[in-house]
C-alpha positions in Angstrom: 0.0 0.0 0.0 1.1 3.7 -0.4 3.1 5.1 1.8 1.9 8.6 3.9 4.1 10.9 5.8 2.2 13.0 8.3 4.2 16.3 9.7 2.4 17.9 12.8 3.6 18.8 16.3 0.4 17.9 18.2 0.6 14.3 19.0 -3.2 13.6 19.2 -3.4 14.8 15.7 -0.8 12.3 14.8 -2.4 9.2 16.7 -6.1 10.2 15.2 -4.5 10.2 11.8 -2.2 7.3 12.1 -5.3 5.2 13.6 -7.4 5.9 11.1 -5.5 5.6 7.8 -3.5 2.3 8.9 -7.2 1.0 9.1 -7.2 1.7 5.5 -3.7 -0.4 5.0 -1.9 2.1 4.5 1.9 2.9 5.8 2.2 5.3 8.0 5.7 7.7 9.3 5.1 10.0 11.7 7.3 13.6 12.1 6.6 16.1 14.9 7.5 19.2 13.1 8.6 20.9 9.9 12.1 20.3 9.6 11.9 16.4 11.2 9.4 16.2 8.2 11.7 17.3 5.6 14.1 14.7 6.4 12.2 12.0 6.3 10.0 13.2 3.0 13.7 13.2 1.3 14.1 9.6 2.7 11.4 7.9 1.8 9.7 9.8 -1.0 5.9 9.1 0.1 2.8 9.0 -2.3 1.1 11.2 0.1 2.0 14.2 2.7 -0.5 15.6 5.3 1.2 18.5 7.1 0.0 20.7 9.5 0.0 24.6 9.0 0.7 26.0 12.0 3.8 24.5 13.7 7.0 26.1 15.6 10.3 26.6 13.4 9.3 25.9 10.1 5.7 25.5 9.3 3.4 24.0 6.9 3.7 26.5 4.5 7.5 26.6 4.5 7.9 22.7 4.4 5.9 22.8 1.4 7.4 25.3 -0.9 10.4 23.4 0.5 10.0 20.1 -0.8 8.2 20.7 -4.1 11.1 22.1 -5.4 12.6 18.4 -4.9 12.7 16.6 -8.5 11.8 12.7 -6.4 8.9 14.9 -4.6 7.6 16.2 -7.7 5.0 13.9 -7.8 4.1 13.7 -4.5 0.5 14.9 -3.2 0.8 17.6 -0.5 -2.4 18.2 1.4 -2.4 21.1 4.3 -3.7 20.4 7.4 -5.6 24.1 8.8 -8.5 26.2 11.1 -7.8 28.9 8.6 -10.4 28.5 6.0 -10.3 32.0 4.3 -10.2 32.5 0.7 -6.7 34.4 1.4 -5.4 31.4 3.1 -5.9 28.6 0.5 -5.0 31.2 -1.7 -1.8 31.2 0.3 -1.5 27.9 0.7 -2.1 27.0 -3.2 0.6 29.7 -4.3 3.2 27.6 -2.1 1.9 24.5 -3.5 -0.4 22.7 -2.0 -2.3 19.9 -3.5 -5.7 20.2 -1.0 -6.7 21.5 2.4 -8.1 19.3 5.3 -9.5 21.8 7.6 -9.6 21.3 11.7 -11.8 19.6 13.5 -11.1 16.6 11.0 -13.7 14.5 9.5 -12.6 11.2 8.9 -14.8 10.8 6.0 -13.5 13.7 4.4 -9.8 12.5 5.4 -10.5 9.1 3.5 -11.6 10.2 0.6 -8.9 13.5 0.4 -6.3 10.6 0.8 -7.8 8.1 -2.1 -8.2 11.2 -4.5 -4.4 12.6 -3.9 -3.4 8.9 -4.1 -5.2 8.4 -7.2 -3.5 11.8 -8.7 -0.3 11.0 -7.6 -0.6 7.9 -9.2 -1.7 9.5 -12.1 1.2 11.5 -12.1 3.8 9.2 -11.8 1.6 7.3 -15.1 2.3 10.6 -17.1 6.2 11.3 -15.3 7.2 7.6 -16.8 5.6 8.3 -20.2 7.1 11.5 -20.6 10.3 9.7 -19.8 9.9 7.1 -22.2 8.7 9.4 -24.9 12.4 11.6 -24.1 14.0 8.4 -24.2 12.5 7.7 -27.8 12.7 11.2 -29.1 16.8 10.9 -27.9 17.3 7.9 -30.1 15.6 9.6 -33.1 17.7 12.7 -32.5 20.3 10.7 -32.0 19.7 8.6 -35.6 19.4 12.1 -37.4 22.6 13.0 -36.5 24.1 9.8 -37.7 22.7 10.2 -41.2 23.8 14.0 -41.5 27.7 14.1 -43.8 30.7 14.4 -41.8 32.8 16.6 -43.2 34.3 16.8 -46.5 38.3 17.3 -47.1 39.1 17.3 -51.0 42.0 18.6 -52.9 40.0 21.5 -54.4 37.4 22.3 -51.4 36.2 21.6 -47.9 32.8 21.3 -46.3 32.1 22.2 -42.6 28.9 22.2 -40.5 27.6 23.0 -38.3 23.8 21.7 -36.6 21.7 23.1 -33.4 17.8 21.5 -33.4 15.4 24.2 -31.3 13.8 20.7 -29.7 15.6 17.0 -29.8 14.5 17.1 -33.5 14.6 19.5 -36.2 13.5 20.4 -39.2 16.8 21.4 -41.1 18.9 18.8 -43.3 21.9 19.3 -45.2 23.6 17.4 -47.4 26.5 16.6 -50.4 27.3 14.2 -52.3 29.5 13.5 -55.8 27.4 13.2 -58.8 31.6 11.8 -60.7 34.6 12.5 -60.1 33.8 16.4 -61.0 31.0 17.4 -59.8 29.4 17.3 -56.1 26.1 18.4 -55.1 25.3 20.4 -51.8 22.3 21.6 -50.5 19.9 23.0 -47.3 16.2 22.7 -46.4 14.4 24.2 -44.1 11.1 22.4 -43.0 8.2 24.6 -41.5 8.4 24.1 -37.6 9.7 22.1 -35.2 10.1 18.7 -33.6 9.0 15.4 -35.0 6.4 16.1 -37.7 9.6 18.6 -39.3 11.8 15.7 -39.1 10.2 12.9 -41.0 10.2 15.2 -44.5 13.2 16.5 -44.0 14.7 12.5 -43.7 12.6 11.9 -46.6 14.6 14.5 -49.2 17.9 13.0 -47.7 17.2 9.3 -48.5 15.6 10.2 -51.8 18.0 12.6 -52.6 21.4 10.0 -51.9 19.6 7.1 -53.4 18.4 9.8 -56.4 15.1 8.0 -56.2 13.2 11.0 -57.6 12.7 9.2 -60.8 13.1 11.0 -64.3 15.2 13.6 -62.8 18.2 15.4 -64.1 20.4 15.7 -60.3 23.3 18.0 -62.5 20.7 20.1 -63.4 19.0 21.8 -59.5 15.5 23.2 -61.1 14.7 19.8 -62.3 15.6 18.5 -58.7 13.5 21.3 -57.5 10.1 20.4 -59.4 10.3 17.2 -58.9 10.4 17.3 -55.2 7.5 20.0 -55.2 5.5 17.4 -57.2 6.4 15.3 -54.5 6.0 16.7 -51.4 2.8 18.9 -52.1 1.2 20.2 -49.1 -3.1 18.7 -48.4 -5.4 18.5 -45.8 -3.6 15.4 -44.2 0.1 17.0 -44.3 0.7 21.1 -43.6 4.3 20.6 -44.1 6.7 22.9 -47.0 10.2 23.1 -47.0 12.7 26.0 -48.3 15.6 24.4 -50.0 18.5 25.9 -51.6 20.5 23.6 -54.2 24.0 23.6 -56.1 26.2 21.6 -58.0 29.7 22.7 -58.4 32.1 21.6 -61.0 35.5 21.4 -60.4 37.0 21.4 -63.1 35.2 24.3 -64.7 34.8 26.2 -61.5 31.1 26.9 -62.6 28.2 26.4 -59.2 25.0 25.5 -60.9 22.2 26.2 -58.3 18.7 26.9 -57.7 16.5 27.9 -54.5 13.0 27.9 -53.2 11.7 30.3 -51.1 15.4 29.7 -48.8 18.1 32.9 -48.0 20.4 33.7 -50.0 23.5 31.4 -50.3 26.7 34.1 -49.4 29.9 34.0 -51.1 32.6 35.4 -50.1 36.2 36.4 -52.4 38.5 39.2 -52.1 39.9 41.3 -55.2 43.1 42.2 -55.8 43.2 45.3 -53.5 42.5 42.4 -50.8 39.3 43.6 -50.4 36.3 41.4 -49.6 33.8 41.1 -52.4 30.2 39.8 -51.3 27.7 37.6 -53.8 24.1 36.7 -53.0 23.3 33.8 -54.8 19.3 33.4 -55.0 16.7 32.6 -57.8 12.6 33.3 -57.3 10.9 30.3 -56.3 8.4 29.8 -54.0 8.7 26.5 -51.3 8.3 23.1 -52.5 5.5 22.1 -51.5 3.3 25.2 -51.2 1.8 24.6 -55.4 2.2 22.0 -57.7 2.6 24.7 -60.4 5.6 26.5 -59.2 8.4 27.1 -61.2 12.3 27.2 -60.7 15.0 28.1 -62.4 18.7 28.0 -62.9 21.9 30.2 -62.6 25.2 29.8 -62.9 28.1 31.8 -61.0 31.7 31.3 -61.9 33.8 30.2 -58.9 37.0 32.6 -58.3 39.7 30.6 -56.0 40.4 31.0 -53.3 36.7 31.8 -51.5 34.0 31.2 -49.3 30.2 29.7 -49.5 28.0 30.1 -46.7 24.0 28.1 -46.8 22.1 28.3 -43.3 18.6 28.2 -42.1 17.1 31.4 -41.3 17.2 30.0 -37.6 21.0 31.6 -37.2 19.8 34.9 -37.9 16.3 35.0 -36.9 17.9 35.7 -33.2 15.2 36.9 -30.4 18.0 38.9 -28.1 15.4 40.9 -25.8 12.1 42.1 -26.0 10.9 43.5 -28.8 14.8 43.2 -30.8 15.5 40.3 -33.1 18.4 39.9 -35.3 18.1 40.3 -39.1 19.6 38.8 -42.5 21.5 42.0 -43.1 23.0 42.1 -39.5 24.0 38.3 -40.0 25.5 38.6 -43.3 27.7 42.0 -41.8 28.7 39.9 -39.2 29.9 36.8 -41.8 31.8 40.2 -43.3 33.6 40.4 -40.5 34.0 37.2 -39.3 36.0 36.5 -42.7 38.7 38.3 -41.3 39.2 35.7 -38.2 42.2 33.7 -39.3 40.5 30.1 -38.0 37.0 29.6 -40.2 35.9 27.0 -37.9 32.0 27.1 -37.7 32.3 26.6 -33.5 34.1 29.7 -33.7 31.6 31.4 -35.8 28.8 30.9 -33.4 30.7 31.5 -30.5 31.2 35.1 -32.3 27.5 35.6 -32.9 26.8 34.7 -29.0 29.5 37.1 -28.2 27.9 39.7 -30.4 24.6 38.8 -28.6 25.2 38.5 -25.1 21.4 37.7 -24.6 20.9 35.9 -27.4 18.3 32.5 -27.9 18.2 30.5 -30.8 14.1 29.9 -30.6 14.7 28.2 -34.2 16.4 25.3 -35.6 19.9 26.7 -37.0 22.4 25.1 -39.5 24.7 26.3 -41.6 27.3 24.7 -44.2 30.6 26.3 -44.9 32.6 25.6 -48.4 35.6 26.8 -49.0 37.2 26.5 -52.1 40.8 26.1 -52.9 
């Protein structure tokens, strides 16, 4: 049976109450004031805790705030033993968090069936506490899985790829990936899925296996509009699925030093050269699209930008500068690509190092998004 910690300094209180609820079968610890009760609630984490109100040294009230900030206590029904029967004091009583009120002179009806209900809620409680832990547990593995399909990073004789991954919840709805289409030319890309958590996940897994496996069907993958339209075609929002994703698509040949890409609805890719004066010389590399998935009769299109060597390709998630700082005062595109500017002058382009400049240009900073961001440097 549960177990029932009563706290109370008047010893015919505590004989009335022991009596009468060992009757029911339950077990029963006695403690004759606040701070004994403490103690032994940390000890043997009861179902149930009847405390009295009004003690010497630490009293009912204080013993409660007290122990409900104890994680193992957190589930743990806390019932208040009182003659005050105000509005104020419940109201009291409630803000230090109390579960019920048992007012003085006791009716043991009323104390039997105060004592099944908490039990039944703590029980309740724990029920929900152990699925919440098993649905962490789950959501952990899944994290954990999308991280293992995610690229490591690429070292090649004529460019590297870094990046760089932060989900807002265990699971996000960014993906990133590359891969060589021959020995020339390698594909890289970025979506953005609308939202957060699960549900933002599961698309975003789909473009990668479809994607690496090119499973798309009649699909031209050297060519990114036709990549583009066929995962619109695919992915089409309905009344069953609210989900679109902004994606932003390249594939750069190496011998040529020509970047084929195409985007929908995603920020601008930023590349980054200097000219001969050493200065640094900033591209935006976006074409109109709308995201896949918002009409099946969207269009994309192609461009093509020339490569100078060496130089600097940034594609991120609007998470990294969509930054909520304090009230009121977000960061901004603009303010992000000024600091990438900068940030080009560090000698170590290490992507750790790059957000640990942002946070250290935004003390107060909170990523409330899902952030990633791909660095490639060229050769």
């Amino acid at each position: 049976m549960a177990q029932i910690l009563i706290i109370d300094d008047d010893f015919a209180t505590q004989l009335l109450l022991k009596r009468t609820l060992e009757k029911q079968g339950y077990h029963i610890t006695l403690a004759n004031d606040g701070e004994e009760g403490i103690v032994k609630a940390k000890e043997l984490t009861p179902a149930l805790i009847i405390c009295d109100w009004i003690m010497p040294g630490i009293d009912g009230l204080e013993v409660c705030r007290h122990l409900k900030l104890i994680p193992e206590l957190s589930t743990t029904f806390f019932i208040l033993l009182t003659s005050l029967d105000s509005i104020e004091a419940r109201v009291k009583g409630l803000d230090a968090g109390s579960d019920d009120f048992l007012c003085k002179p006791i009716e043991m009806y009323e104390l039997k069936a105060r004592v099944r209900a908490g039990l039944r809620l703590h029980q309740l409680s724990r029920d929900l506490q152990q699925q919440k832990q098993l649905l962490e547990a789950e959501l952990a593995e899944a994290a954990e899985y999308v991280s293992s399909i995610l690229p490591e990073p690429l070292k090649h004789q004529k460019l590297t790829i870094a990046t760089h991954f932060v989900p807002s919840r265990q699971l996000g709805g960014d993906s990133f990936d590359y891969f060589w289409l021959d020995p020339e030319n390698l594909v890289f890309y970025l979506l953005d899925v609308s939202g957060h958590g699960l549900r933002a996940s599961l698309p975003s897994l789909s473009v990668i296996n479809l994607l690496r496996a090119r499973s798309l069907g009649q699909v031209d993958y050297y060519q990114p509009s036709s990549v583009l339209s066929q995962l619109n075609g695919t992915f089409q929002m309905s009344d069953r699925n609210d989900k679109y994703f902004t994606i932003w698509y390249g594939v750069y040949n190496c011998r040529e030093q020509k970047l084929t890409y195409s985007s929908a609805g995603h920020p601008p890719a930023i590349f980054f050269t200097q000219n001969q004066q050493n200065q640094i010389v900033e591209h935006r590399l976006k074409t109109p699209g709308v995201p896949v998935g918002m009409f099946l009769e969207a269009k994309y299109v192609d461009s093509v930008f020339e490569v100078t060597l060496p130089s600097h390709l940034y594609l991120f998630s609007d998470g990294i500068y969509e930054l909520k700082q304090e009230k009121d005062s977000v960061g901004g595109l603009e303010k992000f690509i000024s600091l990438l500017k900068r940030y080009q002058q560090i000698p170590e382009h290490h992507l750790e190092n790059l957000i640990k400049y942002i946070k250290e240009e935004h003390p107060k900073l909170q990523f409330e998004d899902d952030l990633s961001i791909m660095q490639i440097d060229f050769l």
